[in-house]
N, C-alpha and C positions, 0 to 999 in steps of 0.2 A: 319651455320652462314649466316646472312643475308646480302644481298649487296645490296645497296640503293641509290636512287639516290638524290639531293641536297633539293629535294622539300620532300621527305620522311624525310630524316634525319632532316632536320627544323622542322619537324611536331614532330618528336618522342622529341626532343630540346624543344619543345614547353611543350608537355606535362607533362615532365620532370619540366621544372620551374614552372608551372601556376598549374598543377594539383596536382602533386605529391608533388612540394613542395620545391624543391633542388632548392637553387638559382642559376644563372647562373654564380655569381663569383666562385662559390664553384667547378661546372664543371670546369670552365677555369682554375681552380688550380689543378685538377684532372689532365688536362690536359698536363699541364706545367711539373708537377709532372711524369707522365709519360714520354715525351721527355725526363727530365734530368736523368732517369731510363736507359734507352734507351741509351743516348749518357756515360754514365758510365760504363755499362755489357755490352753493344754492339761494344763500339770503343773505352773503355778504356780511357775516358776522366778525367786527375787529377788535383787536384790543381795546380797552376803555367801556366796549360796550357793554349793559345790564344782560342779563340773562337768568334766568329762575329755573331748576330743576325740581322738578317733583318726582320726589321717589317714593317708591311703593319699598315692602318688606323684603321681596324676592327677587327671580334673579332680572327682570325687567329692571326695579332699582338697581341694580346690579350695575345693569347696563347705563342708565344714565347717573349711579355716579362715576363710571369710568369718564363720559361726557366732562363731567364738572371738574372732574380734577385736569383732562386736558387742557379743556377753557381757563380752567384756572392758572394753570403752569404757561398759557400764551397772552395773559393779560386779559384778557376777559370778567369784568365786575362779574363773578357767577357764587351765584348762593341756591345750597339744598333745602328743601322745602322737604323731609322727611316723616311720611304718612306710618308715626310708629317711634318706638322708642330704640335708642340703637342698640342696647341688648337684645331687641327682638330679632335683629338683622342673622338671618345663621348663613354657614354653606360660602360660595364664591359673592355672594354680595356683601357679608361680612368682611369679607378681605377687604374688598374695593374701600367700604367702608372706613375701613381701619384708614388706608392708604390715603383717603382724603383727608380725612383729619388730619393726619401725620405734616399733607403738605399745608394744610391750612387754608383749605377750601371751606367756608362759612356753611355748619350744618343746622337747621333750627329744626325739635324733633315736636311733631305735633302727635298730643295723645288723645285728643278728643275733637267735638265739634267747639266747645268753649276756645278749645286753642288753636284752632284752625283762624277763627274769626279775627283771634289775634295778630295769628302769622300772615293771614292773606294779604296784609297791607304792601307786604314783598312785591305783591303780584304786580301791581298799581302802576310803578315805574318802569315795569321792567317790557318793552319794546317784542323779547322772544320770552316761549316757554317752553320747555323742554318735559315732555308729558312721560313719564318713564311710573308710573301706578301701576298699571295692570298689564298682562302681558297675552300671550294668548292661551293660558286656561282657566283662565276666567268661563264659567258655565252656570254662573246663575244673575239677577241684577245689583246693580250697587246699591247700598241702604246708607245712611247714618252717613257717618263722616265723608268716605266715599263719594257717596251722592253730592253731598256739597261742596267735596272740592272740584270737583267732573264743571259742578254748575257754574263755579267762580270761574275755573278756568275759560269756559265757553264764552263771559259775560268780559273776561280781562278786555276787551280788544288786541290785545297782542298775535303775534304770527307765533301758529302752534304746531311744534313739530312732536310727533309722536312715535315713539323708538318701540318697532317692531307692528304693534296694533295700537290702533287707538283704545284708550282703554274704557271697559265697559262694553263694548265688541267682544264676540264670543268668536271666536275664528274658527267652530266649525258648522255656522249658522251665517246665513247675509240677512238672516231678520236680525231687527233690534229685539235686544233681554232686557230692555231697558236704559237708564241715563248713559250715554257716553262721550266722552272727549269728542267734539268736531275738531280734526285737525286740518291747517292747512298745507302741513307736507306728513307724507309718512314714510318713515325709511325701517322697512321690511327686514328682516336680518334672513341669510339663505334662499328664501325661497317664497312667493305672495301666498296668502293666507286665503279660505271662501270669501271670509268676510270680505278682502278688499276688493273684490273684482266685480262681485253682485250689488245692485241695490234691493233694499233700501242701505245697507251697512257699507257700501260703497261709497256715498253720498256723504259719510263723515271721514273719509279715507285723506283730500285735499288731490296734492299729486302723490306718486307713489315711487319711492327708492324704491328697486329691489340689489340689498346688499351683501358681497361676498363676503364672509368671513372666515373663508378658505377649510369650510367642509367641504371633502373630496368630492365631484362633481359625480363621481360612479356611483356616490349615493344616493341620489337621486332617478337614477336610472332601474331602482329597481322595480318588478314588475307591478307589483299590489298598489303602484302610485301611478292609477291613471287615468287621473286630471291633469291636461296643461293648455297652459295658455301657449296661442300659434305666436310664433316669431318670424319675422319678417325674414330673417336669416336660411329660416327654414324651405323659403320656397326660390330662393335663388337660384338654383341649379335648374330649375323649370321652366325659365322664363328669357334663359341664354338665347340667341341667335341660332337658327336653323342650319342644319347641316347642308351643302351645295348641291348634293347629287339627292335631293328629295323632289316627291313634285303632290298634285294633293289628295292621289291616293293612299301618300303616307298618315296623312292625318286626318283622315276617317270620311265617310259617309254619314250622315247621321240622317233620322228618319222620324219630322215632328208629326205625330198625329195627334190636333189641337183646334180649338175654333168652331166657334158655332156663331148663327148672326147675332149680332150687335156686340159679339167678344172675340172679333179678327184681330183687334190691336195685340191680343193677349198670343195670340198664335205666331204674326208678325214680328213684335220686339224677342222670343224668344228664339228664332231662325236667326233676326238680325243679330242677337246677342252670340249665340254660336259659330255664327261666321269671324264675326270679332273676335273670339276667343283662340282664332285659329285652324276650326274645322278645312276640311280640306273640302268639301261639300255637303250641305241643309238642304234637303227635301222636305217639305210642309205640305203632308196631307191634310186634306179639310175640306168641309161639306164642298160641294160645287158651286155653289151661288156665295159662295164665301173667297172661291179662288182669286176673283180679279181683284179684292182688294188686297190681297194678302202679296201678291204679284208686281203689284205696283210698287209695295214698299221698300222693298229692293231686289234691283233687278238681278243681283248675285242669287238671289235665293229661287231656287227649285220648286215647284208644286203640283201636286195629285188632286184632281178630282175626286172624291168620295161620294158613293150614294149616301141620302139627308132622306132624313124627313120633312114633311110642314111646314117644321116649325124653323129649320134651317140646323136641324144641330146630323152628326152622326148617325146614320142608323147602321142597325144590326146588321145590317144587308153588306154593309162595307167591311164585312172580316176577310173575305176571301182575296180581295184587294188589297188591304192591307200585309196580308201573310204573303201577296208576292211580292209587294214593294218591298216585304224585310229580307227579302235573300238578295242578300250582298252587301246588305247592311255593317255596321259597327256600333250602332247606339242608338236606341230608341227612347226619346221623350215624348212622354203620354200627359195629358192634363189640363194644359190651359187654354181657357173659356172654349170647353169641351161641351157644359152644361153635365146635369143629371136627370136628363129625358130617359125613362123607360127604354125605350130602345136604343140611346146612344151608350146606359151603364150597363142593359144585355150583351152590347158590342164587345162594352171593357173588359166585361167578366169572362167573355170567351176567349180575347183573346191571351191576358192573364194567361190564363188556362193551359194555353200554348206555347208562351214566347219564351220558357226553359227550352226549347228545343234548339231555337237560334242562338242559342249562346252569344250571347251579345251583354252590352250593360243596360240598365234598365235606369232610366228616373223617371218617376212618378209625382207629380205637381197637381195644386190645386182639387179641378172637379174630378181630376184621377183617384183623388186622396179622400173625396167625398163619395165616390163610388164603392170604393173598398171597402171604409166603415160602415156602409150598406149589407156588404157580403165578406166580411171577414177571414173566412177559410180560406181566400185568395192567398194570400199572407204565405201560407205555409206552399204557393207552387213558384211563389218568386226566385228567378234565379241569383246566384249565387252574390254577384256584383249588382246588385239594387239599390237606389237609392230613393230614400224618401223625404218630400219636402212640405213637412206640415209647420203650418201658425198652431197657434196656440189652443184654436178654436177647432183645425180641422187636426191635429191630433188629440186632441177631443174626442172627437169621437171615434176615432178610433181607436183609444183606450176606454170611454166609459167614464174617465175622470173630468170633473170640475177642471174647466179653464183657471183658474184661480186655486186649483189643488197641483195643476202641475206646472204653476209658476213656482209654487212656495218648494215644489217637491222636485224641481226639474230636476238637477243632475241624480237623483235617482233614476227617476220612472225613464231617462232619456236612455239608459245603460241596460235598463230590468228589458225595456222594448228593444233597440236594437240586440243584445244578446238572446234572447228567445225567439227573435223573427230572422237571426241571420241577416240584416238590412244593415245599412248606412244610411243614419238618421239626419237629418239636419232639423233642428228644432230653430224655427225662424224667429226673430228678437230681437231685442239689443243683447249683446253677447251673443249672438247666435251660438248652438252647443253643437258637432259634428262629434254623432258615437260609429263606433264603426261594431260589426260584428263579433269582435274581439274583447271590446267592455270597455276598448279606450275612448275618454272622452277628449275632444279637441273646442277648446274656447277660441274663441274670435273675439280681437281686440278692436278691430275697424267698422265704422258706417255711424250714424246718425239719427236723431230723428224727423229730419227732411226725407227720409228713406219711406217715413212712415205713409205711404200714398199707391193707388192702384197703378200695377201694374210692376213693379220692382220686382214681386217674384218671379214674374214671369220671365223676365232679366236673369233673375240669378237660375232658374232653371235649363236658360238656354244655356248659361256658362257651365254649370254643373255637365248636363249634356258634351257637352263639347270639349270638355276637360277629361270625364270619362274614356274619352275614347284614347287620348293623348299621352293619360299617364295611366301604369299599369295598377297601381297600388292604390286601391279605391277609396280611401281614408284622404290620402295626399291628394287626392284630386279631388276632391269635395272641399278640403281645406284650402288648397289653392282660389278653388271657385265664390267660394264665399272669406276670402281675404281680399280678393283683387274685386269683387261687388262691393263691401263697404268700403272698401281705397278711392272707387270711383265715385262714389257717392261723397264719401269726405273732400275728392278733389274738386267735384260741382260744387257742394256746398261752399267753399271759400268763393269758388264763382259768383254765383247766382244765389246763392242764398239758401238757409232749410227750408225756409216757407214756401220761396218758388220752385222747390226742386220739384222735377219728374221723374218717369223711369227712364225715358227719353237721355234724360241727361246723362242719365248712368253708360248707358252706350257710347255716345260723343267721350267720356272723361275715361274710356275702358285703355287707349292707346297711352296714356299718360299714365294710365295706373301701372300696367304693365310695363314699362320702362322705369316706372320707380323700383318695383322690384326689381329690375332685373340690373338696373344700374346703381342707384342710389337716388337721391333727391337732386341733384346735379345735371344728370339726364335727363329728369322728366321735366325740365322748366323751357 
């Protein structure tokens, strides 16, 4: 599903009326038609009941007085609360306009703050609101009357449903611009907006309709639109039952070189995570005096001795060894609790240096991902299918940017990186972002902040790993990997709890997740 911003979604509006053909009253009654959908299966709204619309001048009032006159023609106490005098009303919300009145849906016009204070008293009894002011081109804050009705509304206690954006939300920003509507539903018209998916502007969203109002779905598919949010629909085909005549050189080798002393768990849960994922067989190189733990943790899992160092991590010494473990390989994951010991990051950089040769996929995690922002020009010898898994902190530094510049800037800088490095990014977070080489970005809907604990990446790297090798198309297989990591973590958490979750957990809940996709919610219980 694609998510769009206020200059897209006009365009695809555009097309829709002038090309294709659909007039634009026709949408706005689509519209309309949807909300009163909405406020009946959603919050059980019946005849008899109060209801408040508040309309703006444009075509968002547009939209909810199409709302008030349905409400109204079903029995529905609804009265419009219009921000504006009705001569100002022009264009398809004029029409609507007209057509309210005509049925005798109660409009009261407020032209300032003096009559606002008047009219508000509407608000007082009335159980719903129907936020229909602002819509999504809104691009600067609310002042003046605006401002106060945004605040009345907030303070009503009523259930507030908001048609399209909450208004005062700029849809193509998830900062706040200032005062806006908190709604507790929002029914999206086409397609979700920045604003609703990101916080902070998330956080006044409620829950979120996203509503057809039968723009052709091939508009949306054009190229220049690429943000979308993952659909659970999307990974169905991935997640089917195995073919009979398989065995598990079909589903890869994979080759972890990870782990240094006192960070084996981090080397461990990512083998175990791979194998869960499917792999057909996990080899885990790692220092030598780090083997028997690593060994123990399960027994399915493979391991190599590496020459260490001292201090227990990788050394330099272990390239040669590794470069024969990788012939026969299918996928090698580098990185976690590796360390960034002088000789274990001389190791990485050399063998970087190399591993286009094996043609194989590459994911790169953690101290892998601190070892590069060390030596940057690696960057440009990664092969073709790379995948990289930074937080926030370690892609950081390997941009050079403020942690807190590529939160506010993220679906930039995550497209500007992955399209100049040729990489398959995963930017780690709530909403995780997956950009692939191509400039497409992929949002992630699933996972938690029980998630937020050591050790979880190191999970979702072995799944990435292991999913690489499984699906050809490195985009869908990064989004697979990090849909079915926050699924498992959503499934622990009703378990166990956010506060008590591990990454631990996330492995045990991976059989359940996977059966949810591949089945429905039916299967996985």
């Amino acid at each position: 599903m694609k998510i769009l911003t206020a200059a897209q979604m006009r365009e695809i509006d555009r097309i829709t009326i002038e090309e294709i053909g659909i007039p634009g009253p026709i949408l706005m009654e689509n519209a309309g038609l949807q909300v009163v959908a909405a406020l009946r299966n959603e919050i059980g709204v019946v005849p008899g009941m109060k209801v408040v619309v508040v309309a703006g001048k444009g075509n968002n009032g547009g939209d909810g007085l199409v709302v008030a006159r349905h409400l109204h023609n079903q029995g529905v106490d609804c009265r419009v609360l219009l921000a504006g005098a009705v001569q100002e009303v022009r264009g398809d919300a004029a029409l609507n306009l007209q057509i309210a009145l005509n049925t005798g849906v109660p409009v009261v016009e407020v032209h300032d703050e003096p009559g606002w204070k008047k009219a508000r008293k509407i608000l007082a009894d009335a159980p719903v609101i129907v936020d229909a002011l602002f819509g999504t081109g809104l691009s600067k804050p609310l002042e003046g009357l605006y401002k106060l009705i945004v605040e009345d509304i907030n303070r009503s206690g009523a259930f507030v449903v908001s048609v399209d954006i909450p208004s005062g939300l700029s849809s193509d920003t998830f900062e706040l611009i200032g005062p806006c509507v908190r709604a507790d539903l929002t029914v999206t018209l086409g397609a979700p907006k920045v604003a609703l998916i990101f916080p902070p502007a998330e956080e006044y969203v409620g829950e979120l309709i996203v509503a057809d109002i039968s723009i052709p779905p091939f508009l949306f598919e054009r190229p220049e639109l690429c943000l979308e949010l993952v659909e659970i629909e999307s990974l169905v085909p991935y997640f089917q039952p195995r073919k009979r005549d398989t065995h598990k050189g079909t589903y890869g080798h994979l080759l972890v070189v990870a782990g240094s002393r006192g960070k084996t768990g981090a080397a461990a849960m990512a083998g175990r995570a791979a194998l869960k994922m499917g792999a057909g067989l996990v080899t885990v190189a790692t220092p030598a005096s780090c083997l028997p733990i690593i060994a123990r943790s399960m027994p399915e899992l493979m391991t190599e001795p590496l020459a260490e160092i001292e201090a227990g991590s990788i050394s330099e010494e272990a390239l040669g060894r590794v470069e024969e473990l990788l012939k026969g390989k299918d996928a090698l994951l580098l990185g976690p609790g590796l360390s960034t010991h002088p000789s274990t990051a001389a190791f990485v950089v050399k063998l970087l240096k190399k591993i286009s040769k094996f043609k194989i996929p590459l994911v790169i995690d953690a101290d892998g991902l601190n070892i590069i922002a060390s030596s940057p020009e690696i960057l440009s010898a990664l092969p073709e299918r790379t995948v990289l898994t930074p937080h926030p902190g370690e892609f950081s530094r390997l941009t050079g940017l403020s942690a807190q510049e590529i939160l506010r800037r993220r679906l930039e800088v995550v497209r500007e990186f992955a399209l100049k490095n040729r990489v398959c990014l995963v930017l780690k977070g709530y909403r995780t972002l997956i950009a692939s080489p191509d400039g497409r970005v992929m949002v992630n809907p699933t996972g938690n902040p029980g998630m937020a604990s050591g050790g979880t990446g190191d999970v979702l790297a072995g799944l990435l790993a292991s999913e690489v090798m499984q699906v050809k198309d490195i985009l869908q297989a990064a989004v697979n990997a990090v849909f079915i990591h926050g699924l498992s973590g959503d499934l622990a958490a009703e378990k166990v709890g956010e506060k008590c979750l591990t990454a631990t957990d996330l492995i045990k809940f991976l059989p359940e997740a996977i059966r949810f996709v591949a089945g429905g919610v039916n299967d996985a219980r």
